[in-house]
MDAnalysis code that builds the backbone (N, CA, C; Angstrom):
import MDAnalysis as mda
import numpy as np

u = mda.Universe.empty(597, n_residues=199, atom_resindex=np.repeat(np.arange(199), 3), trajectory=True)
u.add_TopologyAttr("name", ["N", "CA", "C"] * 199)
u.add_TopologyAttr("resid", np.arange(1, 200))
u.add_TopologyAttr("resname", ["UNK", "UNK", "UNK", "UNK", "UNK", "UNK", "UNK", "UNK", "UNK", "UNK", "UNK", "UNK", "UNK", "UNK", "UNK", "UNK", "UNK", "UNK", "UNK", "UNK", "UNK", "UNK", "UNK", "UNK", "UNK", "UNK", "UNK", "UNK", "UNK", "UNK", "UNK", "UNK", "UNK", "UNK", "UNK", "UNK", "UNK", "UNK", "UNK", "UNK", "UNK", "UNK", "UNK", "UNK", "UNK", "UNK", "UNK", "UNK", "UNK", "UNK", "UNK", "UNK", "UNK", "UNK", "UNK", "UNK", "UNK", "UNK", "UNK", "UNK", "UNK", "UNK", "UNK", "UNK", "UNK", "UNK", "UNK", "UNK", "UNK", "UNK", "UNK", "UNK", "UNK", "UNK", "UNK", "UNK", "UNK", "UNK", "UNK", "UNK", "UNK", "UNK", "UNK", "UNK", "UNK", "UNK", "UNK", "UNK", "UNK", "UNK", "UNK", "UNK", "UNK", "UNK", "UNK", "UNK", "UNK", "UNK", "UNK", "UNK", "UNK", "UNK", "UNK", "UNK", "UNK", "UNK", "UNK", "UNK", "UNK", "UNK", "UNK", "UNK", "UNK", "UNK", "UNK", "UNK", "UNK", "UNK", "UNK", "UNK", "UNK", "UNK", "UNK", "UNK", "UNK", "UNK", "UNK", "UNK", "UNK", "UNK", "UNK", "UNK", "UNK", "UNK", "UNK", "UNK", "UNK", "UNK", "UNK", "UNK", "UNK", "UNK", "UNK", "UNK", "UNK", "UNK", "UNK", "UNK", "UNK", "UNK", "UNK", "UNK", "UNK", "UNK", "UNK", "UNK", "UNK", "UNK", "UNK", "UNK", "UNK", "UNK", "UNK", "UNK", "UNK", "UNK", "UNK", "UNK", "UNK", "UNK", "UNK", "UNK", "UNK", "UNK", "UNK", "UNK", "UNK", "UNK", "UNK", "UNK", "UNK", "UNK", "UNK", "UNK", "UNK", "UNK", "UNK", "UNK", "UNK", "UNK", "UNK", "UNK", "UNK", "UNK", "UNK", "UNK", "UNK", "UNK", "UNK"])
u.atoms.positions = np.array([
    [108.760, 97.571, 134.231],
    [110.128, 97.519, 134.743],
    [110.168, 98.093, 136.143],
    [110.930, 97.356, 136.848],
    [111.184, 97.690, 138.575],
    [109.492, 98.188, 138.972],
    [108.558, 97.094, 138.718],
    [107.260, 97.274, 139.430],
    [106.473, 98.626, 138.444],
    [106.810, 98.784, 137.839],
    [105.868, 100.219, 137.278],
    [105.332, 99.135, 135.737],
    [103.861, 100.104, 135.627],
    [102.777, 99.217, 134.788],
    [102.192, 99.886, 134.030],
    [101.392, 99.672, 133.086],
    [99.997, 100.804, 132.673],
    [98.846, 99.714, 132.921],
    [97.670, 100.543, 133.053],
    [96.434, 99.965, 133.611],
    [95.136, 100.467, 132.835],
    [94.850, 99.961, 131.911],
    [93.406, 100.287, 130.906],
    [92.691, 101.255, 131.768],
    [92.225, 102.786, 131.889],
    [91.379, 103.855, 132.142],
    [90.308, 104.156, 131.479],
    [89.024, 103.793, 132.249],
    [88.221, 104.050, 131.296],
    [87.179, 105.208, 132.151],
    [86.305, 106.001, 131.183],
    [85.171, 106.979, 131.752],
    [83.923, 106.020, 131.042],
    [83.011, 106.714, 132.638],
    [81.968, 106.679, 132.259],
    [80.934, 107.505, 131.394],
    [79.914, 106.833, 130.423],
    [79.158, 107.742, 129.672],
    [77.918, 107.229, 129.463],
    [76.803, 108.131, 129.639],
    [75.392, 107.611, 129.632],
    [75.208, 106.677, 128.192],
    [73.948, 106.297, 128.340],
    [74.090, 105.273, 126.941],
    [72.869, 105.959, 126.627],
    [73.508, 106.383, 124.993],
    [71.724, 107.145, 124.392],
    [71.480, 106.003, 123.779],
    [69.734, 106.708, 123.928],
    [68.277, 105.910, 123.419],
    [68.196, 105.176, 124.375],
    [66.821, 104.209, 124.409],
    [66.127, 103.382, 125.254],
    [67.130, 102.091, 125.964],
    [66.504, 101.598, 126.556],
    [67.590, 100.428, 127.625],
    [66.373, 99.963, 128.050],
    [65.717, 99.158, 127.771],
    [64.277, 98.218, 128.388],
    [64.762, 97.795, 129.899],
    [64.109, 98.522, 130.990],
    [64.288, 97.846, 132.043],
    [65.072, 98.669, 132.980],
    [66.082, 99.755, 132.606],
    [67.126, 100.005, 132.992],
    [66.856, 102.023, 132.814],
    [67.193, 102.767, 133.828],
    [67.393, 103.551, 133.862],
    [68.649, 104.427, 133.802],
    [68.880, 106.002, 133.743],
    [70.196, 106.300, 133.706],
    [71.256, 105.303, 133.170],
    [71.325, 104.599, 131.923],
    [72.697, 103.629, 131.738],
    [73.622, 104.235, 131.516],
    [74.773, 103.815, 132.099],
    [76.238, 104.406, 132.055],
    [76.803, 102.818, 131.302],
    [77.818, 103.351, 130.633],
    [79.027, 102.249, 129.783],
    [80.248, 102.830, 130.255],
    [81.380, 101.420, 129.898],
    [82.520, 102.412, 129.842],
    [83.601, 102.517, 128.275],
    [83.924, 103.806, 128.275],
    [84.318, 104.152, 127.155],
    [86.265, 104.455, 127.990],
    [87.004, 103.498, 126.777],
    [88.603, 104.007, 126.682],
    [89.068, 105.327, 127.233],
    [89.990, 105.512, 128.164],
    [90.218, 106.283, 128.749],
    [91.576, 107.046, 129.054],
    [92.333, 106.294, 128.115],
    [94.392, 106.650, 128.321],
    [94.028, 105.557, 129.301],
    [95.496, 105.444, 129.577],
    [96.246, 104.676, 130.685],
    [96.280, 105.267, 132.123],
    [96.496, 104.413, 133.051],
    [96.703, 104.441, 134.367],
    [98.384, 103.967, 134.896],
    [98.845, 104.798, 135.303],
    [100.253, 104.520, 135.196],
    [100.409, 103.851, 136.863],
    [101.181, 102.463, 137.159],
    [101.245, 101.909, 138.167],
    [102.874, 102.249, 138.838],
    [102.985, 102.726, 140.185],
    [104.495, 102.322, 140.212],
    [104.396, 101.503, 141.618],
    [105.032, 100.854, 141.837],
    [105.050, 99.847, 143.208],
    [103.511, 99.424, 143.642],
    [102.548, 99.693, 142.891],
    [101.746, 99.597, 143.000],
    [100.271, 100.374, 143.430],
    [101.028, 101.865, 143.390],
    [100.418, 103.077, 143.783],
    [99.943, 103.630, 141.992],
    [99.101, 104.396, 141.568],
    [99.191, 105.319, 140.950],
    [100.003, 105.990, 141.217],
    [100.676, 106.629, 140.087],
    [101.569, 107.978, 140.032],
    [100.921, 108.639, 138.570],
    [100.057, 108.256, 138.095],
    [100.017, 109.383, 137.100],
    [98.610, 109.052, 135.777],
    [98.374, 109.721, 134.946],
    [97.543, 109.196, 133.423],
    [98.530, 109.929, 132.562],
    [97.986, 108.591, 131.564],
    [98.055, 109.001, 129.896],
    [96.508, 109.624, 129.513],
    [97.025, 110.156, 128.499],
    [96.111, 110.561, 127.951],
    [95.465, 109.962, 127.095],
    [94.192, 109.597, 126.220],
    [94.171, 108.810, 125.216],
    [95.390, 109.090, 123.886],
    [95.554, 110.108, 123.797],
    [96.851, 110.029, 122.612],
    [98.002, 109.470, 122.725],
    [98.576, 110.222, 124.436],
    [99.591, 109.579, 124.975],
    [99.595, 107.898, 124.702],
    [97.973, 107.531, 125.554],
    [98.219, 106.244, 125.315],
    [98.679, 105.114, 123.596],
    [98.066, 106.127, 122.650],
    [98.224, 105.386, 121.613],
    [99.557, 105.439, 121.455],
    [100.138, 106.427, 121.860],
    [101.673, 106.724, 121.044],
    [102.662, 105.127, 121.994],
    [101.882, 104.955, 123.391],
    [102.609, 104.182, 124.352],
    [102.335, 102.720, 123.417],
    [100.952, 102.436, 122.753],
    [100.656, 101.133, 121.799],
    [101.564, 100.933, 120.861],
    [102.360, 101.915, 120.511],
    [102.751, 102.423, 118.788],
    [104.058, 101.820, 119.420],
    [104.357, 102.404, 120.587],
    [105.793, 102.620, 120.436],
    [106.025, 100.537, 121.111],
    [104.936, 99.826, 121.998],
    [105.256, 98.678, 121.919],
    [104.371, 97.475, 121.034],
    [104.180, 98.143, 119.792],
    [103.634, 97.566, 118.441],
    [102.375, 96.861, 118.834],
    [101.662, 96.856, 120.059],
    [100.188, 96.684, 119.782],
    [99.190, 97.951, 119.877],
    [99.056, 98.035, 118.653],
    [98.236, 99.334, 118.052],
    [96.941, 99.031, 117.852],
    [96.436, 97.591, 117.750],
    [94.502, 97.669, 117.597],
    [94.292, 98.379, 116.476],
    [93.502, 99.409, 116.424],
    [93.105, 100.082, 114.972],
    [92.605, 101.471, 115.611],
    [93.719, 102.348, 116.179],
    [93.514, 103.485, 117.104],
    [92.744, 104.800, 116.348],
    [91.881, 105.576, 116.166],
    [91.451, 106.994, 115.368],
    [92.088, 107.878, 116.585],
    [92.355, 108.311, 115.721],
    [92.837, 110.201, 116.254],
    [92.228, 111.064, 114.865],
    [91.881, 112.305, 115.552],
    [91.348, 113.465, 114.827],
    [92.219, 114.238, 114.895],
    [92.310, 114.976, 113.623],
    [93.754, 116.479, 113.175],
    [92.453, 117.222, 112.637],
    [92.742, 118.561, 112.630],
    [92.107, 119.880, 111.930],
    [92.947, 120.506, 110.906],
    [91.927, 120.541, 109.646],
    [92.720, 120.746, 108.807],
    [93.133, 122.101, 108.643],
    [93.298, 122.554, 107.423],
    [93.909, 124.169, 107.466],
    [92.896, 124.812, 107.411],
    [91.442, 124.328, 107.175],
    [90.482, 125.219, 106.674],
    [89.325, 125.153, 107.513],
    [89.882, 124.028, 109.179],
    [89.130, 124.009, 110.423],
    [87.763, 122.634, 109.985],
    [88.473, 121.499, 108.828],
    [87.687, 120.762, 109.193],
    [88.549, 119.690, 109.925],
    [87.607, 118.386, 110.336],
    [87.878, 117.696, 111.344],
    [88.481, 116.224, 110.401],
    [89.167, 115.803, 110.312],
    [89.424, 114.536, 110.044],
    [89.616, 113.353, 110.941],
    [89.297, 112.214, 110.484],
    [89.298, 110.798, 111.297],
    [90.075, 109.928, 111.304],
    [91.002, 109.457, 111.467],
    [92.328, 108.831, 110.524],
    [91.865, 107.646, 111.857],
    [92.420, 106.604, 111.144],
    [92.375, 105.227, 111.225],
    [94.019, 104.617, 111.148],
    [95.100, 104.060, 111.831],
    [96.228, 103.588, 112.071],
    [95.990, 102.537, 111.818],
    [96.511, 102.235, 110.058],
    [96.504, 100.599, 109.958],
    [98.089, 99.908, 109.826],
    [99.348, 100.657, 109.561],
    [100.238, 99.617, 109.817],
    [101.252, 100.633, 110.570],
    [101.613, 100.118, 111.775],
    [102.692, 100.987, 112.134],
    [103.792, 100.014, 112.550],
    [105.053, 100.901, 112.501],
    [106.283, 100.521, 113.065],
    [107.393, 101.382, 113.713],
    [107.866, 100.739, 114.678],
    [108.600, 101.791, 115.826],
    [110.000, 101.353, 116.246],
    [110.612, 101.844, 115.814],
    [112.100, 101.552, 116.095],
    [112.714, 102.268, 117.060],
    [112.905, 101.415, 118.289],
    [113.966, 102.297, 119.477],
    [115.577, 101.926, 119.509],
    [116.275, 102.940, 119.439],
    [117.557, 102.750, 119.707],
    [118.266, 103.533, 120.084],
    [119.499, 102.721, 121.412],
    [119.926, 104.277, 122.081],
    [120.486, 104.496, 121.640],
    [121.527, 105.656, 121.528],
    [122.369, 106.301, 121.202],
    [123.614, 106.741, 122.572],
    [124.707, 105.636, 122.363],
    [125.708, 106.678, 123.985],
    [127.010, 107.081, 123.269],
    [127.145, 108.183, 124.368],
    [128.734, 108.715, 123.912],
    [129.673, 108.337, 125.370],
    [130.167, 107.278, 125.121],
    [131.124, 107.027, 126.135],
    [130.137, 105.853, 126.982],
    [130.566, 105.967, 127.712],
    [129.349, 105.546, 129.489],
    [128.246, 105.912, 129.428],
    [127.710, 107.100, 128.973],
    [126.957, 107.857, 129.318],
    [125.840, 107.310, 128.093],
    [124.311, 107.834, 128.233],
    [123.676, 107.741, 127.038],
    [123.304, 108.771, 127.348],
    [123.568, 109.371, 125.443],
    [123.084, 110.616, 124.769],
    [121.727, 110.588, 124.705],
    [121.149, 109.968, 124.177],
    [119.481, 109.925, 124.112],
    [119.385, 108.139, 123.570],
    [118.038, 108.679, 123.306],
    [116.873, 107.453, 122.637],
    [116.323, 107.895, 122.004],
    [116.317, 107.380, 120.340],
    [116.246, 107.849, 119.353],
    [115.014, 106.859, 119.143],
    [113.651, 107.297, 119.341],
    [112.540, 106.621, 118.447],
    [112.097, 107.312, 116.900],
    [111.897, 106.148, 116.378],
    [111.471, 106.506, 114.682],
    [110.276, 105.572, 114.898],
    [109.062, 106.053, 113.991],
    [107.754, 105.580, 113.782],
    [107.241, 105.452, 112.351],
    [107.067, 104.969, 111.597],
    [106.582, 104.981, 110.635],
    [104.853, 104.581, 110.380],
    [103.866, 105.179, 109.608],
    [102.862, 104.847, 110.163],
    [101.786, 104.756, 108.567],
    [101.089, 104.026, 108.591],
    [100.025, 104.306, 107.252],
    [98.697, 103.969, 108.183],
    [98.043, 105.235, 107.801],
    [96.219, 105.289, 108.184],
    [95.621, 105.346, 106.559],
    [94.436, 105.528, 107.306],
    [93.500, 105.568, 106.529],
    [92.392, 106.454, 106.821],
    [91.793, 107.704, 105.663],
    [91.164, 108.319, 106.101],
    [89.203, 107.938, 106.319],
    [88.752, 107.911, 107.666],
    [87.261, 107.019, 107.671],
    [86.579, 108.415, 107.350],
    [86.447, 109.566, 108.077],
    [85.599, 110.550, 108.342],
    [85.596, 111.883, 108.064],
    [85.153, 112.900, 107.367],
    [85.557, 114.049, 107.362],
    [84.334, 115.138, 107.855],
    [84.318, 116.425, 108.191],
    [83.787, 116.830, 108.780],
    [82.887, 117.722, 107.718],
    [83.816, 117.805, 106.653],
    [83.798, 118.935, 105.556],
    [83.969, 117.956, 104.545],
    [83.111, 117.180, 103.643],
    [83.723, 116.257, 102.624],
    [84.004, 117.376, 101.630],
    [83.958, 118.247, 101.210],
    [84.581, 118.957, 100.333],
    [85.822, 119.626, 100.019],
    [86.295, 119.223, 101.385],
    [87.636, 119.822, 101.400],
    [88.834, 118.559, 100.944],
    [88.393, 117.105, 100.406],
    [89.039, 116.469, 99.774],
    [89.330, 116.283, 98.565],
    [88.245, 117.525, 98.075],
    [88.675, 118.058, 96.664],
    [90.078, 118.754, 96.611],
    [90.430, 119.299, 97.466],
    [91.737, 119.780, 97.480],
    [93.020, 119.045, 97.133],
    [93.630, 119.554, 95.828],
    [94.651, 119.144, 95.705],
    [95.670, 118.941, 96.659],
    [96.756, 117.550, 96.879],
    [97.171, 117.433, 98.023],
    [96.852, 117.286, 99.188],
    [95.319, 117.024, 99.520],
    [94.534, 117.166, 100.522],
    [95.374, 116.019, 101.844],
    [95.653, 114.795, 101.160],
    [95.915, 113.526, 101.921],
    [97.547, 113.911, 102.244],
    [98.084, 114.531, 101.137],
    [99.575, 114.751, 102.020],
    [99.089, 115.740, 103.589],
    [98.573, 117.102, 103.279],
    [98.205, 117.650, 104.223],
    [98.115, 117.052, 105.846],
    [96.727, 115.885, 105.393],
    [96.103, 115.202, 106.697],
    [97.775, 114.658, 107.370],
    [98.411, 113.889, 106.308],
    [99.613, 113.220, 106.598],
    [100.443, 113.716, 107.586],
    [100.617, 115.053, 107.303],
    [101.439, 115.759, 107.888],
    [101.403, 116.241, 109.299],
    [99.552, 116.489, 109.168],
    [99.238, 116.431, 110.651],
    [99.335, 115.319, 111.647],
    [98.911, 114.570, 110.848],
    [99.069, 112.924, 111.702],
    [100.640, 112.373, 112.354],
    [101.659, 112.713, 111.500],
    [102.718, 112.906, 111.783],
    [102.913, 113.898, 113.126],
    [102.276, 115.270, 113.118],
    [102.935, 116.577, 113.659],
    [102.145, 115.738, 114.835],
    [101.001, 115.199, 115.090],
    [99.804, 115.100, 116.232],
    [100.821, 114.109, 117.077],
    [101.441, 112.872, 116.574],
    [102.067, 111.569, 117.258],
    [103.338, 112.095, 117.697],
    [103.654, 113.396, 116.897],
    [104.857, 113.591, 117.575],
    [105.197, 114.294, 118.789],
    [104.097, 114.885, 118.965],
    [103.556, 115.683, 120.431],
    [103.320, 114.832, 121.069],
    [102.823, 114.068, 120.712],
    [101.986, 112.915, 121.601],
    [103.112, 111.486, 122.179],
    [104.022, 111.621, 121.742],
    [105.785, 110.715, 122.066],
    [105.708, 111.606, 123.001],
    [105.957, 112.628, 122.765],
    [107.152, 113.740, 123.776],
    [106.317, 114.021, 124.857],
    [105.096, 113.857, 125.050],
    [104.429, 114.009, 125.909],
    [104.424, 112.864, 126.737],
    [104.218, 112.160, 125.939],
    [104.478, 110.326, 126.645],
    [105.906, 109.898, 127.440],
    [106.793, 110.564, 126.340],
    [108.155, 110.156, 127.232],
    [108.389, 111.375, 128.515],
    [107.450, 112.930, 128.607],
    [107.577, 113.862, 129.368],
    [107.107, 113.230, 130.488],
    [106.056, 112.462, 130.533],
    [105.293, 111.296, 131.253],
    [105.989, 110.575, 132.472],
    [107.139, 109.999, 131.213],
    [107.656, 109.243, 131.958],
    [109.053, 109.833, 133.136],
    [109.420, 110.838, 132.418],
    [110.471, 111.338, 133.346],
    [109.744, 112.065, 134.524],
    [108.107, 112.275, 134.139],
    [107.776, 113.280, 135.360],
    [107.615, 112.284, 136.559],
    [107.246, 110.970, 136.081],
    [106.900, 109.774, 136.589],
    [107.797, 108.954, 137.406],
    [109.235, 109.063, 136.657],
    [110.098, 108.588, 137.669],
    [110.167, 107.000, 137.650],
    [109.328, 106.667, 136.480],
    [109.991, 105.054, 136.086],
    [109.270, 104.437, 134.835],
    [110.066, 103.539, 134.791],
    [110.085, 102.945, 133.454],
    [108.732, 102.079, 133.305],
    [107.177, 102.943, 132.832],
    [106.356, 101.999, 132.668],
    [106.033, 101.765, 131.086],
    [106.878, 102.393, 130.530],
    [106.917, 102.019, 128.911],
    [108.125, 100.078, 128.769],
    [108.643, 100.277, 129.971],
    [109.776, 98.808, 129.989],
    [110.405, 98.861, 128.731],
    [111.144, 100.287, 128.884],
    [112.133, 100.596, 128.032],
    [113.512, 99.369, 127.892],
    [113.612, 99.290, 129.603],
    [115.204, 98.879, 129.643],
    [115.807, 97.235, 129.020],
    [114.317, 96.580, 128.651],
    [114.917, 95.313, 128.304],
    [115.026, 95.572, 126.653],
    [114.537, 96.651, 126.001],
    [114.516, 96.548, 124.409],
    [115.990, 97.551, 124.532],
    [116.051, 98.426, 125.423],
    [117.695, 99.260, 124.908],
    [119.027, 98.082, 125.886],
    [118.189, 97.285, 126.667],
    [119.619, 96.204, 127.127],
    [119.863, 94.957, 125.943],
    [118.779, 94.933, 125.066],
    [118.871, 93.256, 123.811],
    [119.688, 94.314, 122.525],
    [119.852, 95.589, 122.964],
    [120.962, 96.471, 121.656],
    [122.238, 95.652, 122.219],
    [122.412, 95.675, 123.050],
    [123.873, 95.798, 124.204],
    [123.793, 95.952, 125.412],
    [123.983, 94.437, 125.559],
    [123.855, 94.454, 127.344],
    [125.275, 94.854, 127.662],
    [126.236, 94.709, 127.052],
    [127.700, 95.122, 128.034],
    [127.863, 96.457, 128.055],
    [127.119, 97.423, 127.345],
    [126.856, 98.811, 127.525],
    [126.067, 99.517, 128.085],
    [124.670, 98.778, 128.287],
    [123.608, 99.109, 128.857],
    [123.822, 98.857, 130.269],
    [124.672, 98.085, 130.464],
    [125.481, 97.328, 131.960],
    [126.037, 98.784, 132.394],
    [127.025, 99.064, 132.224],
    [127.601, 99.819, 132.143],
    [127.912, 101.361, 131.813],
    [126.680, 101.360, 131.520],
    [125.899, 103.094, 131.689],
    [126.273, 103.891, 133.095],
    [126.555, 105.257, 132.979],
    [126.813, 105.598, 133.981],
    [126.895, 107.491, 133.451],
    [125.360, 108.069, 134.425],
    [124.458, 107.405, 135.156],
    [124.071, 105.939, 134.448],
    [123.701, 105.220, 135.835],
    [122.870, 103.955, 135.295],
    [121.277, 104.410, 134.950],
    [120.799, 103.260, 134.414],
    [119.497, 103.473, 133.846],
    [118.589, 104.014, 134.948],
    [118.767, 102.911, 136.128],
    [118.016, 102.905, 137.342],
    [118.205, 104.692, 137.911],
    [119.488, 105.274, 137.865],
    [119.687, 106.595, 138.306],
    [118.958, 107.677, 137.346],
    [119.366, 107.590, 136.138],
    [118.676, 108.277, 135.058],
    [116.453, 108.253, 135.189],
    [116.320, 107.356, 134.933],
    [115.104, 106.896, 135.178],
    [114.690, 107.988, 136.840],
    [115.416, 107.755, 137.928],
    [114.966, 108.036, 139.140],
    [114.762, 109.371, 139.368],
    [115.726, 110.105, 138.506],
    [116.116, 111.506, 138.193],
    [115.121, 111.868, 137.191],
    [114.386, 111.049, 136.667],
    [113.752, 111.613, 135.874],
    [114.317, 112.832, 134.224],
    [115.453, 112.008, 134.140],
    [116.335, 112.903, 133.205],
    [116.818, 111.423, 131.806],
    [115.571, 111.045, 131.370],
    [116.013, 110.061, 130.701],
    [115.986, 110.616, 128.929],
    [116.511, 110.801, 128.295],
    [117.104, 112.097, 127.040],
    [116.343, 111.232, 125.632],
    [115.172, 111.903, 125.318],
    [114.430, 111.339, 123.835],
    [114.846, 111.899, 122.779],
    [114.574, 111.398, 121.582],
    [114.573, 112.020, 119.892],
    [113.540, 111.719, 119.464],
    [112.688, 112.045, 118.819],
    [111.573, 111.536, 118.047],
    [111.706, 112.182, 116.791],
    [110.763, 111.135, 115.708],
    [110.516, 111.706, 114.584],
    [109.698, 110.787, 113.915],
    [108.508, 110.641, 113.302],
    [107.787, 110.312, 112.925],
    [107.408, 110.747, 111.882],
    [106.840, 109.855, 110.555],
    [106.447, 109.626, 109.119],
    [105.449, 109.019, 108.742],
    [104.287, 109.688, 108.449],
    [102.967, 109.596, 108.443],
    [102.519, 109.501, 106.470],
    [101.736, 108.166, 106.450],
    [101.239, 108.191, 104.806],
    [99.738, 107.902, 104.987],
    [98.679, 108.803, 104.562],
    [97.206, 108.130, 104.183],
    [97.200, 107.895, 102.770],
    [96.990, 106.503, 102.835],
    [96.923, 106.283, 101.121],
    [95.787, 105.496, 100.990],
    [94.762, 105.296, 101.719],
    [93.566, 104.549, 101.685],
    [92.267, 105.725, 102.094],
    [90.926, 105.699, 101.688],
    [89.759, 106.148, 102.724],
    [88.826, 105.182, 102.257],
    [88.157, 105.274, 103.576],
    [87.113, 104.347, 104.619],
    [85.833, 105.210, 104.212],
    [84.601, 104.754, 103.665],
    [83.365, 104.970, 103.987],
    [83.160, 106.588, 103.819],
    [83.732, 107.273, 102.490],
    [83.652, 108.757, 102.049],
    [82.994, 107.928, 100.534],
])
């Protein structure tokens, strides 16, 4: 929206074991986003940031994020169905916020500690983190965007197809809000592992 983009970031990383022919090999490995505005950088995502930015415009791929559990092991969760509902919320002219909801089912691939899935309740636990992890990871994303100063999530055409004769008619307008960097979030997110992968 108004020229602002994200741009695939990737790092470089040596490639272990042999490479016939080839010395020092470097690959590139996923990196968060590259945030475009008029065509300058203004900023990165982070890789989390970035997933939460996939989540929130429903191409998600099959993203892992790692949570620590209570007892400091590592889990692997796997995002197999998500869904993201944006909607604003105004009082008058004005908009109060933007209310995103996420709903999400993974799957657990990896654990660090397989014994700690003996634990009763173990998968609500992970759940909860997975939940607590995406929800940092919104607010960081939408902190992103206000530090950023424009709309490279292209918020304004999914909160103008709620109501364009309101979204018209915002005041501040979007374009002012956005510029100000004062654009007002809600989050809340609901996390289920009810599957594991390769334990």
């Amino acid at each position: 929206e108004n020229g602002a983009a994200l741009i695939c970031a990737v790092s470089p990383q040596p490639v272990e074991g042999v490479v016939y022919g080839a010395e020092n090999v470097v690959t590139a490995i996923p990196a968060g986003f590259g945030i475009l505005n008029g065509g300058t950088l203004a900023g990165w995502l982070s890789t989390r940031e970035a997933c939460a930015a996939c989540l929130l415009s429903n191409r998600r791929g099959s993203p892992q994020l790692t949570v620590t559990d209570s007892r400091g092991g590592i889990a692997t969760l796997v995002i197999n169905d998500a869904e993201c509902a944006v909607s604003p919320v105004y009082s008058g002219a004005a908009l109060e916020r933007i209310e995103v909801a996420a709903e999400l089912g993974a799957s657990l691939l990896e654990l660090s500690e397989p014994s700690h899935f003996e634990n009763t309740g173990y998968l609500d636990e992970l759940s909860g983190l997975l939940a607590e992890t995406l929800e940092d990871a919104f607010s960081s994303l939408f902190g992103r965007m206000n530090e950023t100063r424009c709309d490279f999530l292209g918020l304004a055409p999914i909160l103008r197809a709620q109501g364009a004769r309101t979204f018209d008619a915002l005041a501040p307008s979007w374009a002012e809000l956005v510029g100000a960097g004062k654009v007002p979030f809600a989050v809340t997110v609901t996390a289920e592992i009810s599957r594991t992968l390769g334990l």
